[in-house]
N, C-alpha and C positions, 0 to 999 in steps of 0.2 A: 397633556391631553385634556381638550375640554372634554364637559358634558352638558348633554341637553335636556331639558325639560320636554316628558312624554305629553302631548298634548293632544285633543281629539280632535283638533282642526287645524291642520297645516297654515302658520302665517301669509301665506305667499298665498292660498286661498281667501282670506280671508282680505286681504290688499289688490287682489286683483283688480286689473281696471281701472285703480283709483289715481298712482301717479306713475313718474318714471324709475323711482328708486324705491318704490316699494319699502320704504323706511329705513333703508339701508344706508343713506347721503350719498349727495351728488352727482363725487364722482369714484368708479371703481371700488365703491367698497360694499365687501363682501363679494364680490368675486373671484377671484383666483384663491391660493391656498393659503395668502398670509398668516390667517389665524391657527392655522393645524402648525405652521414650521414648515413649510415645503411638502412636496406632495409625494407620493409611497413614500420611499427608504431614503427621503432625503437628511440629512443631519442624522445620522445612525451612530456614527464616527463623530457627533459634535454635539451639539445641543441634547439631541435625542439618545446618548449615552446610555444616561442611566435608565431611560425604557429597554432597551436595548440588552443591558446586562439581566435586568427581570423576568422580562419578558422571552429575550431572543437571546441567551448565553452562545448558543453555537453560528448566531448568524454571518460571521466569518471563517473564513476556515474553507478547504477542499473537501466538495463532495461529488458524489457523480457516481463515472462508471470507471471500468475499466478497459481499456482500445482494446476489443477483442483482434486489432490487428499487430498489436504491437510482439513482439516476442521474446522469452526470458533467452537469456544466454545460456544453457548446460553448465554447471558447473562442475572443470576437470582439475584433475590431480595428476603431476607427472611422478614420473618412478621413483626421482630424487626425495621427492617428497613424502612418498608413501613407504620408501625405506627408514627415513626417520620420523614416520609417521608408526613405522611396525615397530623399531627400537623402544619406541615412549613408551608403547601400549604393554612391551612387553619386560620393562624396567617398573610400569607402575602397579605389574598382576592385572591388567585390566583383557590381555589379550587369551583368547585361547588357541591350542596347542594342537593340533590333531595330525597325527603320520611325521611329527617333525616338522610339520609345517604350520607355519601361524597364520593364523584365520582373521583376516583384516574385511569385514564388511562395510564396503564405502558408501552402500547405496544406503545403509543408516546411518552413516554420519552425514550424510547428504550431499555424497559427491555421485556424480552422473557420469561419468565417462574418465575413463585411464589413457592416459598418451604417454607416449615412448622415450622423452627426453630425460637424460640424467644417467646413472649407472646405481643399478641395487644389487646389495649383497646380502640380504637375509632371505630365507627360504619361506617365502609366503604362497597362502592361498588366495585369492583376491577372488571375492564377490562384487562383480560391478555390472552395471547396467550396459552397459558398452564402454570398447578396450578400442585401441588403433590395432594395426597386426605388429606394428616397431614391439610394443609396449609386451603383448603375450611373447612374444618371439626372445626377450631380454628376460623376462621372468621364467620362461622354461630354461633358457639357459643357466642362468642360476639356482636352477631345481624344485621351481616353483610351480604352482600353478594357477592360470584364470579361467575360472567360472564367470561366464556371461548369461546376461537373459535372449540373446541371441542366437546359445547354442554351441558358442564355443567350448574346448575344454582342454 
């Protein structure tokens, strides 16, 4: 980076009129950006590094927004998995216990939706944000029961 001398009469005033290169020679010079390194954010990545790390540490990198059109998946848990998912909980003391039935809350471990695939054999109570009808249907059969935020029960 150069630097200039603050001056109280601009050069180029004070040369006005007088030649064609205004003391700058010949030909092309002082024109274009040679002396700066290229012009904005050229050599950022090269020359202009180490201003770069100083100066602008984040200037690579993803920022922005977020596609308010894009959409997340739900994340679901099928029954195979939420049977040895109640086994863990209730081998490690971590689960609790109510009517004989073990109380599995998915929507705090961060699961969003129960679907029907698999075969469960322990007696659960399942707290989920939404269930298929396979999945409650498989779980009362085995003496269980699902709470939804839907209203099921």
């Amino acid at each position: 980076m150069t630097w200039t001398i603050p001056r109280s009469r601009k050069k180029v005033r004070k040369l006005r009129g007088r030649t064609r290169s205004m003391g700058w020679g010949r030909i092309g010079q002082h024109r274009k950006t040679g002396k700066k390194g290229g012009r904005g954010a050229a050599g950022i990545g090269k020359h202009k590094k180490s201003w770069m790390l100083k100066y602008a540490p984040d200037w690579f990198g993803s920022r922005g927004f977020k596609n308010p059109n894009s959409r997340e998946e739900p994340k679901s848990i099928d029954l195979e998995e939420l049977d040895s998912l109640a086994s863990l909980m209730v081998s490690k003391g971590e689960a609790k216990v109510e009517e004989g039935l073990v109380v599995v809350d998915l929507k705090a471990l961060g699961y969003d939706r129960l679907l029907g695939s698999g075969k469960i054999t322990n007696k659960v109570k399942v707290l989920v944000p939404h269930a298929s009808e396979k999945a409650v249907e498989k779980v009362k059969e085995a003496g269980g029961v699902v709470v939804t935020e839907e209203g099921g029960d």
